[in-house]
N, C-alpha and C positions, 0 to 999 in steps of 0.2 A: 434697962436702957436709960442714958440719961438725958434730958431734956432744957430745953432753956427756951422758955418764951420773952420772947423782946418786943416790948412795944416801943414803937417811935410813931412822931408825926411830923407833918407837913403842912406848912400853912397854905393851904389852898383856898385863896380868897378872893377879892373883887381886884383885877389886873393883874395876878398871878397866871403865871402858864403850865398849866398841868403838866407838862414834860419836863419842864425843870426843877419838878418838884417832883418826881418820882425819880426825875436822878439824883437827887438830893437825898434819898432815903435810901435808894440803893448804896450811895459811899457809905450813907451808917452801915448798911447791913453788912458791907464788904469787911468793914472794920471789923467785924465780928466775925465772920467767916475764917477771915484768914488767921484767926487766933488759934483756933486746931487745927 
């Protein structure tokens, strides 16, 4: 089985909004998704 661990992050810091920073990592991870 083949495998791919991805790590990305998100600046989640003082006046960030948690929400738009987890959709911010979903577009990364989309990007990678739709490659297979």
């Amino acid at each position: 089985k083949n495998k791919m661990h991805l790590f990305s992050g998100t600046g989640i810091v003082r006046g960030s909004v948690p929400e738009m920073e987890w959709d911010e990592l979903n577009r990364k991870v989309e990007l990678w998704t739709q490659v297979s």
